[in-house]
N, CA, C and O atoms as a Tinker XYZ file with bonds, in Angstrom:
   200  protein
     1  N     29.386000   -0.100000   17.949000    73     2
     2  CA    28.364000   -1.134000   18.004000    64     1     3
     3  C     28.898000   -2.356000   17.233000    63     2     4     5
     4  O     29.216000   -2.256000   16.048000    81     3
     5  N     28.988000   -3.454000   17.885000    73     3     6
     6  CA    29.516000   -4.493000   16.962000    64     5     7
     7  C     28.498000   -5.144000   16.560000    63     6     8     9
     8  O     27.445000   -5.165000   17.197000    81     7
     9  N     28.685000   -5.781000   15.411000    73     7    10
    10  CA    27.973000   -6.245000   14.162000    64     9    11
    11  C     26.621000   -7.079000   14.550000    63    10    12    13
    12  O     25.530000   -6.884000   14.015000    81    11
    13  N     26.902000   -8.124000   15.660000    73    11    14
    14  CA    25.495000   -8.317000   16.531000    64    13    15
    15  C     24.858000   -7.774000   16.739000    63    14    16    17
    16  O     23.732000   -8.190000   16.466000    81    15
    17  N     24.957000   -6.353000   17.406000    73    15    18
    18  CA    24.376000   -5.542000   17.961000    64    17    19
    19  C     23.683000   -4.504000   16.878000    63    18    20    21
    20  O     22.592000   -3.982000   17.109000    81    19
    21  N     24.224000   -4.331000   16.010000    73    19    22
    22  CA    23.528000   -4.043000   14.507000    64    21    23
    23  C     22.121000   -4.701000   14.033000    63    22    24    25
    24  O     21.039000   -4.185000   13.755000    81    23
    25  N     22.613000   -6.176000   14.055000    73    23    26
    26  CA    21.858000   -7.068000   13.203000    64    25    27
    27  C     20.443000   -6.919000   14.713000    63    26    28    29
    28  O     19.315000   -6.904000   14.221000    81    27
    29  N     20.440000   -6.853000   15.764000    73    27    30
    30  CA    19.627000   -6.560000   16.773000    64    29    31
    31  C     18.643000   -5.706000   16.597000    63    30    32    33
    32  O     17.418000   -5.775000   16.702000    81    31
    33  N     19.725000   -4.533000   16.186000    73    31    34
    34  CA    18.720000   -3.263000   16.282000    64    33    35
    35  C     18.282000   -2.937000   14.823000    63    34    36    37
    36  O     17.590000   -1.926000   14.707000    81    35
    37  N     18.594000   -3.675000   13.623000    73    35    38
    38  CA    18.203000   -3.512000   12.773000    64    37    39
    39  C     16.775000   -4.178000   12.564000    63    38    40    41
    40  O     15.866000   -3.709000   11.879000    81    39
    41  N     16.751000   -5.761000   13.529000    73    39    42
    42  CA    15.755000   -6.132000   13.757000    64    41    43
    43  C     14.493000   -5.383000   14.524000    63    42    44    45
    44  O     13.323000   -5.224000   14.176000    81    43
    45  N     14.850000   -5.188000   15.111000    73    43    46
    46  CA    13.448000   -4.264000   16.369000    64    45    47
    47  C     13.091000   -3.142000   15.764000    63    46    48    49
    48  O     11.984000   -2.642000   15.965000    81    47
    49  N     14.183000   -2.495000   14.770000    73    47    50
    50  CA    13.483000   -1.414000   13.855000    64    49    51
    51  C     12.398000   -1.860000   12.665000    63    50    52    53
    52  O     11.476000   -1.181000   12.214000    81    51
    53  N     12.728000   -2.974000   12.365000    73    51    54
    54  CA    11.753000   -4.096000   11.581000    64    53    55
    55  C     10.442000   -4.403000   12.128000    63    54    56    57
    56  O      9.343000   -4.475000   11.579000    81    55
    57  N     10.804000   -4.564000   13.322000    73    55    58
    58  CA     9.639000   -5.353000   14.097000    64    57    59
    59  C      8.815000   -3.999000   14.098000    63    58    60    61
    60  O      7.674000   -3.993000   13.637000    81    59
    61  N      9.424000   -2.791000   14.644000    73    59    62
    62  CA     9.091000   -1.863000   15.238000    64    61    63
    63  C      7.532000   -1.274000   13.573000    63    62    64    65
    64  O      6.352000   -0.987000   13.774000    81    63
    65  N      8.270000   -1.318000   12.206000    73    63    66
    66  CA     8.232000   -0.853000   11.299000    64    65    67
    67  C      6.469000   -1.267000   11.152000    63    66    68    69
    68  O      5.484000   -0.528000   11.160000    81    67
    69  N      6.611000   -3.025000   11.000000    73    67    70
    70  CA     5.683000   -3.359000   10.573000    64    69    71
    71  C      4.181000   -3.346000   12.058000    63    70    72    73
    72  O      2.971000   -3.430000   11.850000    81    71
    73  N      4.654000   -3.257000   12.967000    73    71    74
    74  CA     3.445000   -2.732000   13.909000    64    73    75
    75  C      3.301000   -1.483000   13.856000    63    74    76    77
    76  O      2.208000   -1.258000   14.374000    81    75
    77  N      3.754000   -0.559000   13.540000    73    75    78
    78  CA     3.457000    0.592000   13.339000    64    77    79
    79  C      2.402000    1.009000   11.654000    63    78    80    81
    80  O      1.769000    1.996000   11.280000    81    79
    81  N      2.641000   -0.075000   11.178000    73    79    82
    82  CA     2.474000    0.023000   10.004000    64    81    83
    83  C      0.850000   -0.543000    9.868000    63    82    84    85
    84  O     -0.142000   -0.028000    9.353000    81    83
    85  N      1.093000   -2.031000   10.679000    73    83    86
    86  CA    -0.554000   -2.386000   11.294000    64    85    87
    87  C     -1.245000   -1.645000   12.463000    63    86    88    89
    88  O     -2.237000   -2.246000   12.874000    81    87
    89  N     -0.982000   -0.569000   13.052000    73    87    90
    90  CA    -1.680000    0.308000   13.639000    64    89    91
    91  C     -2.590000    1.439000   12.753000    63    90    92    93
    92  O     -3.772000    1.777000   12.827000    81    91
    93  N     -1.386000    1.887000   11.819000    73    91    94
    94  CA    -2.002000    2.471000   11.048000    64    93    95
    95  C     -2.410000    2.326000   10.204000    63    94    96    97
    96  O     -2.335000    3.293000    9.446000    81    95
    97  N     -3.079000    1.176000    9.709000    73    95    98
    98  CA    -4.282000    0.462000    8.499000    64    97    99
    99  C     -5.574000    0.213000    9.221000    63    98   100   101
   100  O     -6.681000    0.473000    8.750000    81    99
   101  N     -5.267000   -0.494000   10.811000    73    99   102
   102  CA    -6.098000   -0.232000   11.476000    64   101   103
   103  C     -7.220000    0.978000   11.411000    63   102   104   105
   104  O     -8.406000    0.939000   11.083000    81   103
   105  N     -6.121000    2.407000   11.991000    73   103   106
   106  CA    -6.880000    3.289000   12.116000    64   105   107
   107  C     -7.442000    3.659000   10.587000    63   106   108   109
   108  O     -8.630000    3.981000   10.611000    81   107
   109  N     -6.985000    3.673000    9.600000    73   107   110
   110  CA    -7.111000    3.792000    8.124000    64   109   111
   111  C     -8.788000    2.808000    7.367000    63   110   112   113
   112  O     -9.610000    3.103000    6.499000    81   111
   113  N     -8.597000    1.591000    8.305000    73   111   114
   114  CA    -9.766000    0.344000    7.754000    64   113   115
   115  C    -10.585000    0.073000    9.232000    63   114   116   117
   116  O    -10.555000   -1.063000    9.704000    81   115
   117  N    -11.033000    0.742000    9.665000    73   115   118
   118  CA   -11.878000    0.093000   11.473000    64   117   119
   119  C    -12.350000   -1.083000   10.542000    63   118   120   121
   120  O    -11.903000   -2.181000   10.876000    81   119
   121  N    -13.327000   -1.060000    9.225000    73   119   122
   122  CA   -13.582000   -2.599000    8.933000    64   121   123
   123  C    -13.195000   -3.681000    8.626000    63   122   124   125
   124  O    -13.842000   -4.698000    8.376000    81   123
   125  N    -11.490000   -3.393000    8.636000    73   123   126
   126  CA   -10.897000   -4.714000    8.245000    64   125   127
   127  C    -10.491000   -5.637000    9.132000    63   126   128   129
   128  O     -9.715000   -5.435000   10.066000    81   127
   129  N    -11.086000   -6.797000    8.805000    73   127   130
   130  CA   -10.620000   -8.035000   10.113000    64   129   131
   131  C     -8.813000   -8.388000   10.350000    63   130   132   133
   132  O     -7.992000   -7.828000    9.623000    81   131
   133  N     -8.406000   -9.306000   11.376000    73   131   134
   134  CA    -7.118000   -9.286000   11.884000    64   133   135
   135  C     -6.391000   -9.980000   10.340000    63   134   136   137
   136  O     -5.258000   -9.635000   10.004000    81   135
   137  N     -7.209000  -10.972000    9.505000    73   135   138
   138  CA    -5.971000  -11.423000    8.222000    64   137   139
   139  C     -6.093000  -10.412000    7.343000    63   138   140   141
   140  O     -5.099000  -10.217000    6.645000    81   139
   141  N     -7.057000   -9.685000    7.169000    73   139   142
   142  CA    -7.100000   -8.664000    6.058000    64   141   143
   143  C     -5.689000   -7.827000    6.051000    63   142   144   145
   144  O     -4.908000   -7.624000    5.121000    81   143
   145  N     -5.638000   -7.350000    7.635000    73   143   146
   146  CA    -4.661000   -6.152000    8.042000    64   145   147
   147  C     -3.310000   -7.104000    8.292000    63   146   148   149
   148  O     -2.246000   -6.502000    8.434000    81   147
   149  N     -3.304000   -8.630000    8.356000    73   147   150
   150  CA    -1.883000   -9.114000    8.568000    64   149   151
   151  C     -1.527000   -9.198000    7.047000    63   150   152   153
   152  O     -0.417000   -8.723000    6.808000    81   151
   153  N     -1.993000   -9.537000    6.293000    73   151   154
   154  CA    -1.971000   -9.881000    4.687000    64   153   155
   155  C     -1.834000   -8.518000    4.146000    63   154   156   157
   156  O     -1.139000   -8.456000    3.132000    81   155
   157  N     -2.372000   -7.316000    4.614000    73   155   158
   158  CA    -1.979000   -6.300000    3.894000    64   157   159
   159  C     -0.839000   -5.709000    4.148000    63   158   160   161
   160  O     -0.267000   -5.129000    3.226000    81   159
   161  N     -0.154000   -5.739000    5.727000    73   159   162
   162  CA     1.251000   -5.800000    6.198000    64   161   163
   163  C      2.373000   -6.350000    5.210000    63   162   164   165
   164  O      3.360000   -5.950000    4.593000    81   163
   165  N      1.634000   -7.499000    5.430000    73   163   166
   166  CA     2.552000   -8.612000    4.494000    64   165   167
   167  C      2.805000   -8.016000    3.096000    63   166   168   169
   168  O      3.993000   -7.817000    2.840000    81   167
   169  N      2.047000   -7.745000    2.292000    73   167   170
   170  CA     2.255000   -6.925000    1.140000    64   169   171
   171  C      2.514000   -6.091000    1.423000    63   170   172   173
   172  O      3.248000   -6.080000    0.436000    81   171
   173  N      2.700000   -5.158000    1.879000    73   171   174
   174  CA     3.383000   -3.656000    1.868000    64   173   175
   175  C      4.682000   -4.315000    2.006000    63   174   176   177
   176  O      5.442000   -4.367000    1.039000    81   175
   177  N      4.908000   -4.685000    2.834000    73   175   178
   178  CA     6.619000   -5.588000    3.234000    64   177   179
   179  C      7.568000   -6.131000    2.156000    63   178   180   181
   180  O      8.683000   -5.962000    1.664000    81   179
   181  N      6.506000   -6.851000    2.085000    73   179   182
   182  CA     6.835000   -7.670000    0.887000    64   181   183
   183  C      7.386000   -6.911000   -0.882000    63   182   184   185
   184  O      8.386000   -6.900000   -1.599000    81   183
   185  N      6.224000   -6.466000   -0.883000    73   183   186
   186  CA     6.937000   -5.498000   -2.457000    64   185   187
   187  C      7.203000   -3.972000   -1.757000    63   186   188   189
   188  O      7.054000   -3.014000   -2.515000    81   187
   189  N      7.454000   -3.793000   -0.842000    73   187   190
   190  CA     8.106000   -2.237000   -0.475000    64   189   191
   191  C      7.082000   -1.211000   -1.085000    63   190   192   193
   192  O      7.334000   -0.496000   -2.055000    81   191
   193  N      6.320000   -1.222000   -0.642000    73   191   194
   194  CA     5.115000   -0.102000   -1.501000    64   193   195
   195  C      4.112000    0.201000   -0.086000    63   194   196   197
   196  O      4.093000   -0.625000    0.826000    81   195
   197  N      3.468000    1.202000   -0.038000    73   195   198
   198  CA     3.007000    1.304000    1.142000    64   197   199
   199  C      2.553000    2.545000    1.519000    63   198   200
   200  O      2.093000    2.717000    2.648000    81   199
């Protein structure tokens, strides 16, 4: 795999990470609205805690 192709799939595992991550706060909060659950993404991300 050359080094592009790394930096690719390292991305979509990223992408992959944090929708998976807002699915499951979702199912975790049914009452939390769409910034609650993008902002809480964002923090988990952000300081690696989660």
């Amino acid at each position: 795999m050359s080094p592009a192709q790394k930096l690719r799939a390292a991305e979509r595992l990223y992408h992959s990470a944090r929708q998976l991550k807002k699915a499951a706060l979702r199912a975790e909060h049914p009452d939390w609205n769409d910034e609650t659950i993008r902002q809480a993404v964002r923090d988990i991300f952000l300081y690696a805690r989660g």
